[in-house]
C-alpha positions as CSV (number, residue, x, y, z in Angstrom):
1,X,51.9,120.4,234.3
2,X,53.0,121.1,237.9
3,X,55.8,118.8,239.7
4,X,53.0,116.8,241.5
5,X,51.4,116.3,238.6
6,X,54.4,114.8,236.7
7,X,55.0,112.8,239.8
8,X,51.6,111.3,239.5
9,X,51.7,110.7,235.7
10,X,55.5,108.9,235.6
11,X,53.9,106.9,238.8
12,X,50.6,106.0,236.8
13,X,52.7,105.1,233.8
14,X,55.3,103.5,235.0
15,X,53.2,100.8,236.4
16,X,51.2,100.5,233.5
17,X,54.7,99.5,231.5
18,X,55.9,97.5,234.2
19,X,52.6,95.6,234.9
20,X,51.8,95.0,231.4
21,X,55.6,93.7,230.7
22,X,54.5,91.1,233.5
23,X,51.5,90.2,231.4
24,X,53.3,89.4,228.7
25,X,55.6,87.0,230.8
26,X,52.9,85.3,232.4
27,X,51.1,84.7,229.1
28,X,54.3,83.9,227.4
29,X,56.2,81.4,229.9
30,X,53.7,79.9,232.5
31,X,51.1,77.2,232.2
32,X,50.1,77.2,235.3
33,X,46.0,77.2,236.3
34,X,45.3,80.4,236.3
35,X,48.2,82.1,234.3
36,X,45.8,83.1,231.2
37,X,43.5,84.5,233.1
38,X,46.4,86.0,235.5
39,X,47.9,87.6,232.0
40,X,44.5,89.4,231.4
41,X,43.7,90.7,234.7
42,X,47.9,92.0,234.3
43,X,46.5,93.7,231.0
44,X,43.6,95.1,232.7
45,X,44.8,96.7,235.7
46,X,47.8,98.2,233.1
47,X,44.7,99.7,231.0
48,X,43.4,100.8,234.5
49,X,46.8,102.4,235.6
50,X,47.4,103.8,232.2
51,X,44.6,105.1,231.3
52,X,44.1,107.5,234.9
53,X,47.7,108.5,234.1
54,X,46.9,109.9,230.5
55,X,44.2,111.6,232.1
56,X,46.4,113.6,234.0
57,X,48.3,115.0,231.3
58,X,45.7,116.7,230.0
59,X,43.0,120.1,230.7
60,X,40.6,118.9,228.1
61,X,37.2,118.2,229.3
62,X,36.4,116.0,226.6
63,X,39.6,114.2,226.8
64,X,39.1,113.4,230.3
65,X,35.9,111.8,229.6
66,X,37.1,109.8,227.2
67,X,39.8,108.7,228.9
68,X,37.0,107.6,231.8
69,X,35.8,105.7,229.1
70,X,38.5,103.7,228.9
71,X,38.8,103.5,232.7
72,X,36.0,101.5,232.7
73,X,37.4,99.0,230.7
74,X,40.0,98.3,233.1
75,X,37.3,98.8,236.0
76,X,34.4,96.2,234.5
77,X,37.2,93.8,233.8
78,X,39.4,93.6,236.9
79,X,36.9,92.3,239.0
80,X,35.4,89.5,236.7
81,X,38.7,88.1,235.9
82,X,39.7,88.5,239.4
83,X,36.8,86.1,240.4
84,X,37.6,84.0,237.4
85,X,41.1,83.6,238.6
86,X,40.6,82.7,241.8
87,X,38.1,79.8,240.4
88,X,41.0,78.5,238.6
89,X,43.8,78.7,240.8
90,X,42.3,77.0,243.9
91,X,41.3,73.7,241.5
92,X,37.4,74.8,240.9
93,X,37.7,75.6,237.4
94,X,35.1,73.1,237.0
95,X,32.4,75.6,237.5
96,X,33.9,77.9,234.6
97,X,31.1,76.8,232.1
98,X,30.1,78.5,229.0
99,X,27.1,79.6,230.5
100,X,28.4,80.6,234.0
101,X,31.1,82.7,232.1
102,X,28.2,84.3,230.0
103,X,26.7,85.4,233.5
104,X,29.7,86.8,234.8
105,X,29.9,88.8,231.6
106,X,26.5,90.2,231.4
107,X,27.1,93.3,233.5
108,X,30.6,94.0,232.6
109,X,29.3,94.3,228.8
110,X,26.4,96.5,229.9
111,X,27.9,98.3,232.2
112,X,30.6,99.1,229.2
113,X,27.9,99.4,226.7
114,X,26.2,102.7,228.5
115,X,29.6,104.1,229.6
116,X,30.3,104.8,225.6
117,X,26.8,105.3,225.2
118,X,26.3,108.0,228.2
119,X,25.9,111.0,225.9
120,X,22.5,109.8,224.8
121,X,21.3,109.0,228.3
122,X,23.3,109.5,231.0
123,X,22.8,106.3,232.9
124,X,26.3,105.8,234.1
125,X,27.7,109.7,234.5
126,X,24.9,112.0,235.0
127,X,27.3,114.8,234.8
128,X,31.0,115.9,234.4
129,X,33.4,118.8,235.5
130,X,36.7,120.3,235.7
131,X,37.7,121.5,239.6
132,X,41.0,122.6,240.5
133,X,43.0,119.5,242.3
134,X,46.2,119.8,244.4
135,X,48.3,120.3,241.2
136,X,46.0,119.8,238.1
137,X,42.5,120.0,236.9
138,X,40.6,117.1,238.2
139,X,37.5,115.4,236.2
140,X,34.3,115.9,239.0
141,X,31.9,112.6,238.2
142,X,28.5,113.2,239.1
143,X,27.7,109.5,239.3
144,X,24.5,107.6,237.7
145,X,22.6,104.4,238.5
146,X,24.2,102.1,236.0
147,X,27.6,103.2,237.7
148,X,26.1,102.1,241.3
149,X,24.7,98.9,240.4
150,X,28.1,98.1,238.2
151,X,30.2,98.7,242.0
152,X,27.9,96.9,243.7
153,X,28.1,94.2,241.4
154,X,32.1,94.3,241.0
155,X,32.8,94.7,244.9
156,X,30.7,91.1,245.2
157,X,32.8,90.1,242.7
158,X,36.0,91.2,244.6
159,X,34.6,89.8,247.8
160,X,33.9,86.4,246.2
161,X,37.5,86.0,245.0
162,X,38.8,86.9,247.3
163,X,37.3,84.8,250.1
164,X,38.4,81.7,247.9
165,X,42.2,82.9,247.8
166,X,42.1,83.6,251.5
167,X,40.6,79.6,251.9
168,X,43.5,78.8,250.2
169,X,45.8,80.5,252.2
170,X,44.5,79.1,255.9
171,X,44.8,75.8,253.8
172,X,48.5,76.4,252.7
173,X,50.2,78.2,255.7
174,X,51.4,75.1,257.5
175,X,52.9,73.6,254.3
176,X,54.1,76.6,252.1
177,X,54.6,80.1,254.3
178,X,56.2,81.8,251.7
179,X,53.8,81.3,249.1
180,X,51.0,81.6,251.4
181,X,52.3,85.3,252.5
182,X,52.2,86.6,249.3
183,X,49.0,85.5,248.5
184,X,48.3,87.2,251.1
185,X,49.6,90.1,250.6
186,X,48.1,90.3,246.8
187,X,44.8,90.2,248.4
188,X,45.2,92.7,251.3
189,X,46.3,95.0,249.0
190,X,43.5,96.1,247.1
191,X,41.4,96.0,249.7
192,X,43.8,98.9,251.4
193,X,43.8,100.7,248.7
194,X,40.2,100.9,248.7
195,X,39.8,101.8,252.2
196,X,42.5,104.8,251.7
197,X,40.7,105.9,249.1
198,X,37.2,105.8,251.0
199,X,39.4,107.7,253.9
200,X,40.4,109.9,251.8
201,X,44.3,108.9,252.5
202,X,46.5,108.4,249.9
203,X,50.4,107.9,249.9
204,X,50.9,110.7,246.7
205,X,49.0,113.6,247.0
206,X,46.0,114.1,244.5
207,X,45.8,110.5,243.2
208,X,43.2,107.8,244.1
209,X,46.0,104.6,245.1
210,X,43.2,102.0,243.9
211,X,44.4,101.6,240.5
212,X,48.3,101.2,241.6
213,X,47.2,98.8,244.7
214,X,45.6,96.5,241.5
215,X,48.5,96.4,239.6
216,X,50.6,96.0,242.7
217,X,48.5,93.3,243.6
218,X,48.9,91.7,240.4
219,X,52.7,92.0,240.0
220,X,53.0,90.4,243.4
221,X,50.5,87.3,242.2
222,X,53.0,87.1,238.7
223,X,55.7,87.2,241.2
224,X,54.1,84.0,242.9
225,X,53.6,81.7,240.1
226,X,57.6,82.8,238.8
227,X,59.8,83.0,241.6
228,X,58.0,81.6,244.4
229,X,56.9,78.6,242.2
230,X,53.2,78.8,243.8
231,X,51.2,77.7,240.9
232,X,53.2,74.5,241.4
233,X,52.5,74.1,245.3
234,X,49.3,76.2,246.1
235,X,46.7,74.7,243.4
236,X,48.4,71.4,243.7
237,X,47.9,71.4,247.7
238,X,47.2,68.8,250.0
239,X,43.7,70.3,250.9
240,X,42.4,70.4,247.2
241,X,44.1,67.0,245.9
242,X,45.8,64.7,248.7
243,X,42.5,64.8,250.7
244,X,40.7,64.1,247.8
245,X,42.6,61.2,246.5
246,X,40.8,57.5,246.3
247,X,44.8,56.7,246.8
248,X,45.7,56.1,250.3
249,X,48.4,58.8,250.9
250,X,51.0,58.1,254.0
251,X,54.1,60.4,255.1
252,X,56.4,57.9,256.9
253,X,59.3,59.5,259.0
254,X,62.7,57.2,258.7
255,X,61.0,54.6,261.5
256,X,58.0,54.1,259.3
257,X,56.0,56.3,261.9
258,X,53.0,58.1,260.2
259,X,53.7,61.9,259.6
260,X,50.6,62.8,257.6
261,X,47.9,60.6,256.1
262,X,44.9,62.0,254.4
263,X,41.3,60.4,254.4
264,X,42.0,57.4,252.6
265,X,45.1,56.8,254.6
266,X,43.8,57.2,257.9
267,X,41.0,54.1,256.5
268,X,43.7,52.4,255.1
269,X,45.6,52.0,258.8
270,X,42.2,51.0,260.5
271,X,42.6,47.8,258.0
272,X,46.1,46.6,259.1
273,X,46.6,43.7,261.0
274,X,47.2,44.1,264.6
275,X,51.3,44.8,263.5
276,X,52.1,48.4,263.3
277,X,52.0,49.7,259.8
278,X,56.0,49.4,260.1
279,X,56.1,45.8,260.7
280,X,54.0,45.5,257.6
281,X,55.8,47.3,255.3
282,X,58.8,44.9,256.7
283,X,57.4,41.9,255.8
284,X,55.8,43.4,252.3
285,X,59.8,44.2,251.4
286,X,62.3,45.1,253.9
287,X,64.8,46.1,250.8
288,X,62.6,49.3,250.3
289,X,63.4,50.7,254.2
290,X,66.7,49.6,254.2
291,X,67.6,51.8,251.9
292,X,66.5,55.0,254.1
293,X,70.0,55.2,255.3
294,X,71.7,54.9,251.8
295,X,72.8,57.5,249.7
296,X,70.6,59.0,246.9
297,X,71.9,56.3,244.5
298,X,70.2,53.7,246.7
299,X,66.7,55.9,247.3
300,X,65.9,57.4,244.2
301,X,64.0,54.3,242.7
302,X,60.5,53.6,243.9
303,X,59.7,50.3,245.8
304,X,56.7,48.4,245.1
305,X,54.8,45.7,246.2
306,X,51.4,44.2,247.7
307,X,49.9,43.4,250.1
308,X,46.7,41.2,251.3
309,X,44.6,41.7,254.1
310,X,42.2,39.3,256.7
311,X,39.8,40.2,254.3
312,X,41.1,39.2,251.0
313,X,41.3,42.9,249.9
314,X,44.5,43.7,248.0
315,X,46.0,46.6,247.7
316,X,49.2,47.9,245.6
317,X,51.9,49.5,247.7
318,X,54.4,52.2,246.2
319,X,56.8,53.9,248.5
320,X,59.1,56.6,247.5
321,X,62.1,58.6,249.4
322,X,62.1,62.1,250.1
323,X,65.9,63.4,250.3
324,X,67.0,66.2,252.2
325,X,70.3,69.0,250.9
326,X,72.7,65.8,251.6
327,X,70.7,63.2,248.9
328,X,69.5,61.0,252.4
329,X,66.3,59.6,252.7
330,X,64.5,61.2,255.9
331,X,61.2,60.4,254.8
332,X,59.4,58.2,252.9
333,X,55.6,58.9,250.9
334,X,53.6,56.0,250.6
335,X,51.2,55.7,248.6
336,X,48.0,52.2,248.7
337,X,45.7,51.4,245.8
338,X,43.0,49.3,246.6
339,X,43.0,47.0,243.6
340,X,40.8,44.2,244.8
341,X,37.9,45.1,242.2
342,X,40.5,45.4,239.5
343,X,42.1,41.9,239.7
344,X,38.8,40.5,240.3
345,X,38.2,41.8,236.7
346,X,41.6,41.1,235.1
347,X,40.8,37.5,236.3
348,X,37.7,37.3,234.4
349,X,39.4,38.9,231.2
350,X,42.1,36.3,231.5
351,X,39.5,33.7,231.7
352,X,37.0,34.9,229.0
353,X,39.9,36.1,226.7
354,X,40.9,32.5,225.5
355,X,37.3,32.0,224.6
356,X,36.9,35.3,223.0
357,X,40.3,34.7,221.0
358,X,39.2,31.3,219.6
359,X,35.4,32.8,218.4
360,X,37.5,35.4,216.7
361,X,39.9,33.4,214.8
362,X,37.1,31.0,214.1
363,X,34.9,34.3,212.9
364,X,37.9,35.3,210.5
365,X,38.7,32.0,209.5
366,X,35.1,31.4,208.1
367,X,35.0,34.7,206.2
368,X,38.4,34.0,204.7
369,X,36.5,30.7,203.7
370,X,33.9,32.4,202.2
371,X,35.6,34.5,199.8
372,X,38.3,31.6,198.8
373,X,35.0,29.4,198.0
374,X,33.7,31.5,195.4
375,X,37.5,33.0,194.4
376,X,39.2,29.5,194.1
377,X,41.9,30.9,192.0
378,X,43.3,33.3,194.6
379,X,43.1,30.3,197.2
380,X,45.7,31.4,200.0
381,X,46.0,35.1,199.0
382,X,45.0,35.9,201.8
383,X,47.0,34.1,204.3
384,X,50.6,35.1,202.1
385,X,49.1,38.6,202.2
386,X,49.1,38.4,206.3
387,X,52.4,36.5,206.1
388,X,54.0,39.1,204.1
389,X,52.2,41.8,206.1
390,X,53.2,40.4,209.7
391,X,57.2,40.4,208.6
392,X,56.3,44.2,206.9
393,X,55.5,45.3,210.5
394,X,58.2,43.4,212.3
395,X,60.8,45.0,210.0
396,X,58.9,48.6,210.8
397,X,59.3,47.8,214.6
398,X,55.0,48.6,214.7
399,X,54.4,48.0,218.7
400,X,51.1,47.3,220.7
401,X,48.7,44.7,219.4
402,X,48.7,46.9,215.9
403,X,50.5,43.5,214.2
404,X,47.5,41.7,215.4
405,X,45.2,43.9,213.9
406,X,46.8,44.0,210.8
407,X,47.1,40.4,210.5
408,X,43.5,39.9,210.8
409,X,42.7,42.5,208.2
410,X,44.6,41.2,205.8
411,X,43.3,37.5,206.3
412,X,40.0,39.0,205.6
413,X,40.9,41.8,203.5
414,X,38.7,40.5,200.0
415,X,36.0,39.8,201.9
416,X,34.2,42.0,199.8
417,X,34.5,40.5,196.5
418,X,31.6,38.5,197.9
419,X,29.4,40.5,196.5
420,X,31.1,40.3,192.9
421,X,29.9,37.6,190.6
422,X,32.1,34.7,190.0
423,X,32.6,34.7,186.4
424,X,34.1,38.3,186.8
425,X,36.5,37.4,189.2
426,X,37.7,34.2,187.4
427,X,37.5,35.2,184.0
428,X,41.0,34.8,182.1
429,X,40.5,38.1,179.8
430,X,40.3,41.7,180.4
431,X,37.6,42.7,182.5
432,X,35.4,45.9,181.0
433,X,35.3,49.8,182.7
434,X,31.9,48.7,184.3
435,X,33.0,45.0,185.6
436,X,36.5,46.6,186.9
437,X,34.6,49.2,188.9
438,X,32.6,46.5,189.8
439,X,35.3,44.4,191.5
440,X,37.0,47.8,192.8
441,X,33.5,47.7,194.7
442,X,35.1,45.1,196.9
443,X,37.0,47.2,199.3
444,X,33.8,49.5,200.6
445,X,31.8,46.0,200.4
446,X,34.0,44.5,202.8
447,X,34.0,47.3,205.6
448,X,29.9,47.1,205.1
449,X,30.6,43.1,206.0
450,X,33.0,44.4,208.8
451,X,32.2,47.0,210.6
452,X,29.3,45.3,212.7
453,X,32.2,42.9,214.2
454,X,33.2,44.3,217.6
455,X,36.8,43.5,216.6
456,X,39.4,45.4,219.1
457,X,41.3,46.7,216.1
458,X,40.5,49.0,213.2
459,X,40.0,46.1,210.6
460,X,37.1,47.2,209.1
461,X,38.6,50.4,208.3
462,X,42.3,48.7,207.1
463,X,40.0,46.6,205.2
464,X,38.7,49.8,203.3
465,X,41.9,51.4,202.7
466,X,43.9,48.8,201.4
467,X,43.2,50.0,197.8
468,X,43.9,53.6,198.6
469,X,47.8,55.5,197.4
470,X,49.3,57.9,198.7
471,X,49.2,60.2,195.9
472,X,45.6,59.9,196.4
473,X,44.5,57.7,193.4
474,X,43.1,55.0,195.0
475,X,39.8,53.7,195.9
476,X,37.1,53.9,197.6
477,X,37.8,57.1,199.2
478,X,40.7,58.9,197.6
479,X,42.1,59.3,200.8
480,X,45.8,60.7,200.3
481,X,49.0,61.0,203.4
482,X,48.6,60.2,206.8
483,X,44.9,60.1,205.8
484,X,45.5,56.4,205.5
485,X,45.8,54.5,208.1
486,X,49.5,53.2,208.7
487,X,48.1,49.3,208.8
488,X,46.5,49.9,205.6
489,X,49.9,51.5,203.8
490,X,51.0,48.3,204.7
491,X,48.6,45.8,203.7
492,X,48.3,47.7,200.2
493,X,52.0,47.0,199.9
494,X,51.6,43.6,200.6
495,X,48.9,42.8,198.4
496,X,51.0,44.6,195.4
497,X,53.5,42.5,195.8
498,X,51.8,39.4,196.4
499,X,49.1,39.9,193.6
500,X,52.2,40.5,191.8
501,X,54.5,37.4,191.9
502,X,51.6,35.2,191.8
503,X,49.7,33.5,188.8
504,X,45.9,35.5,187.9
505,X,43.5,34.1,186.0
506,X,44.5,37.1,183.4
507,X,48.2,36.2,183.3
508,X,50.8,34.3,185.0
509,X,53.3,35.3,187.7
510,X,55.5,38.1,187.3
511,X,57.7,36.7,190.5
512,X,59.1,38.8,193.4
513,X,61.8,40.7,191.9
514,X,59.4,42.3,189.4
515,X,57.0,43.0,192.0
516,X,59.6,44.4,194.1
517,X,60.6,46.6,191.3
518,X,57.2,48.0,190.6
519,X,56.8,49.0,194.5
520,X,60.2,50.8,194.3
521,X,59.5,52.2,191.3
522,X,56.2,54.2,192.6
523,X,58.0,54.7,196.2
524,X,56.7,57.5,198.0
525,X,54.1,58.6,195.1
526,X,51.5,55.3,195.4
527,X,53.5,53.8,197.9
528,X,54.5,54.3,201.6
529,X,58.3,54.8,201.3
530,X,59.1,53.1,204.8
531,X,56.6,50.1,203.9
532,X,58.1,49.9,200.5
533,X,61.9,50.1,202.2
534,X,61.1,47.4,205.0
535,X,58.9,45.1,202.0
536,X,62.6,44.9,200.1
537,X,64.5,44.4,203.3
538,X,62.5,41.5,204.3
539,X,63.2,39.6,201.2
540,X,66.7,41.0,200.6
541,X,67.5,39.2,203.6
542,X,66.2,35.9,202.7
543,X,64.0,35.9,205.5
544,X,60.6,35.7,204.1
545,X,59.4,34.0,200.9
546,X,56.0,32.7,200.3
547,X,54.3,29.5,200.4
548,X,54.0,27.3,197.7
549,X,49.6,27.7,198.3
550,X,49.2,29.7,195.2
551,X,50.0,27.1,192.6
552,X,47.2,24.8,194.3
553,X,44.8,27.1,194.0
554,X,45.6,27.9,190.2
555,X,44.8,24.9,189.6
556,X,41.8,24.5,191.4
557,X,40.7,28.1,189.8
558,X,41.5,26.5,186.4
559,X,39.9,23.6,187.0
560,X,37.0,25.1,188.0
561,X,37.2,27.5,184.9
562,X,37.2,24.8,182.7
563,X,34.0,23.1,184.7
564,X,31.8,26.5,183.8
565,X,33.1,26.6,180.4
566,X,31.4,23.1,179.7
567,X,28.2,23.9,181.4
């Protein structure tokens, strides 16, 4: 191989390693729109570059073909990912459907299906040939319709992407140059490269520039999104999401004099009050543009506020500094929520919620009822289990409304024993395999009674799992882990331990301490270890112990007993 031709070959390779090491960066360290695809088309145009290299080191005719072959790998693919990355990075990745990527494929895939499949009919090369080149044999392509349509169909393509980067660029010049130019640049290149090659001018003699102006183009779009930062400022540009905002979005200089506003902005200033928008912001708080001329300690903290107009439209105002090199405010971004629909409707959830709050306490309170009217011997089990329950969760520190939830689950949590005949649930002696699995059918029966209450909490579902063990020996479901829904860990534990030191119509109370025993003793097998650890806490303490209900309704349960036994 001559000098030139080494020359061509370390040039070709060379940017295959380099570009490819990019690819693996980009795929590896951004998350940026875009950077997959960006990764791929880095992988592509190193196949491209690499594989026209390889095919300068050697004088085989039927190496050379194949390694056109794999040139149109890199050929099919650059252009379609080019396309898809330009849909990504300029914010319309919405249009990347399934099916729409199907079509985008359907030519590449063909196009690559008759390249390896030209021997049989010579669709895509109708002929090949070595000729003597500047310094090495050169591969002469006598070119065939499927080739033709496939550049026709990549240049669209091509032309496609790159009209949307180019929008994006007119759009970004004013507010990032830097970025801007090298987008730029990564789309002029190619584009030379072409047109060189077309002219028949090329910057190393005896090799076609397209495939290096690709990865060049590439490396310089990697380059963007890692040093320049312009996956962080181009796709995220005013033109693609400030103007598109519902927000109001206002650039105040230190005066409170309007810099830049965007659609919503400019409607937002048409509703002020005959006051400049400075005199407003005054009177809304005059703490947040004081502190324009205090150090970064003093601006860093957003100011917010609201503000009514003639109308009775109200908006929410949030204004934030933007510090220069020194940490002083010289600017301030403003940005206006118009929330008059939204506190229209808080005000008729606050109104309604009272009402809706009493129907569901009076709904749970009724079921509750129910079960203790047929189950008089377990009258208040219930209400202990939610005591016990409610301190469970306070001890776990469990946030949000899932306390409430819980509560009201385990008020109603043998609901479903219902459905199971009175005589079983009362009756003092041991209970046969078929009437135990007949009361174990209480836990599915209650989410059946449940799960057609719109209540705003899983309690149909805690309801069900309340039976269920870690270990995954419980019923209905055998559900095992964090299968089980944290409320429900709880609630089970709870109803151990209540069940426990209270008197059953079987046999009389074991009391707390052996109850607590039993929980600790099955810790982290049946039990939730951090249920089972805050359950001993709260009575180690001496801050919970139950009410005295239980012994009422033994009695009631016995008396009741004794009532059935005469009839």
């Amino acid at each position: 191989m001559s000098h030139l031709a080494t020359v061509n070959f370390a040039l070709l390779l060379g940017m295959c390693v380099v570009t490819a090491a990019a690819g693996v960066f980009v795929w590896v360290r951004l998350r940026a729109p875009g950077a997959r695809v960006l990764a791929l088309l880095l992988f592509a145009c190193a196949l491209n570059s690499g594989a026209y290299g390889l095919e300068f080191a050697t004088t085989s005719l039927a190496a050379k073909a194949e390694f056109e072959k794999l040139l149109t790998v890199g050929t099919v693919a650059i252009p379609t990912l080019w396309v898809v990355f330009a849909l990504q990075y300029t914010g319309r990745g919405r249009y990347l459907t399934r099916t729409a990527l199907v079509l985008l494929a359907v030519v590449p895939l063909i196009s690559l299906g008759l390249a390896f499949s030209n021997e049989s009919h010579h669709l895509y090369w109708r002929g090949m040939s070595l000729v003597p080149g500047d310094a090495f044999l050169e591969a002469d392509l006598a070119f065939g319709p499927a080739f033709w349509a496939n550049i026709v169909y990549s240049y669209a393509l091509l032309a496609a992407g790159t009209v949307l980067l180019l929008q994006l660029f007119w759009r970004s010049w004013s507010l990032y140059r830097g970025q801007a130019v090298a987008l730029l640049v990564a789309v002029s290149i190619p584009w030379l490269a072409d047109a060189m090659y077309l002219g028949g001018v090329t910057p190393v003699a005896g090799i076609d520039f397209v495939a290096v102006g690709f990865c060049i183009a590439a490396l310089l779009l990697a380059v963007g999104f890692s040093r320049l930062r312009a996956a962080d400022v181009l796709t995220v540009s005013r033109a693609t999401i400030l103007d598109s905002l519902v927000d109001a979005v206002l650039v105040l200089d230190a005066e409170a004099h309007v810099l830049y506003s965007n659609p919503a902005g400019k409607e937002f200033e048409k509703r002020l009050a005959p006051e400049a928008l400075s005199g407003t912001l005054a009177r809304v708080w005059p703490q947040a543009l004081h502190a324009r001329t205090t150090a970064a300690a003093g601006v860093t903290e957003r100011a917010k506020g609201s503000w009514t107009d003639a109308s009775a439209s109200t908006f929410d105002l949030q204004l934030s500094p933007v510090v220069d090199a020194r940490r002083q405010a010289v600017a301030h971004v403003l940005v206006v929520r118009d929330v008059t629909e939204q506190r229209r409707v808080e005000e008729e959830l606050r109104s309604s919620g009272a009402r809706l709050e009493t129907a569901l306490d009076a709904t749970v309170q009724a079921l509750s009822a129910a079960v203790e009217s047929r189950d008089p011997y377990t009258l208040g089990h219930q209400q202990r289990v939610a005591a016990l329950a409610r301190a469970i969760a306070g001890e776990l520190g469990m946030n949000g409304d899932k306390p409430r939830g819980l509560c009201v689950a385990a008020e109603v949590h043998d609901v479903g024993k219902i459905q199971v005949p009175i005589e079983i649930l009362c009756r003092p002696g041991r209970l046969s395999e078929g009437e135990l699995a007949l009361v174990k059918q209480h836990a599915e029966a209650g989410y059946q009674i449940l799960k057609g209450i719109a209540f705003p909490w899983p309690v149909a579902r805690i309801v069900r799992q309340h039976h269920e063990k870690l270990d995954g020996s419980g019923y209905p479901l055998g559900l095992s882990g964090d299968d089980i829904l944290p409320e429900a860990r709880v609630l089970c534990v709870a109803d151990v331990v209540e069940a426990m030191a209270s008197d059953r119509p079987y046999r009389p109370a074991l009391g707390v301490g052996a109850a607590l025993e039993e929980i600790t003793r099955h810790r982290g097998r049946l039990f939730d270890p951090a249920v089972v650890d805050a359950c001993v806490r709260v009575f180690g303490r001496g801050d919970f112990a139950f009410s005295e209900t239980r012994s009422v309704g033994a009695v009631a349960a016995q008396t009741l007993i004794g009532v059935q036994a005469r009839a």
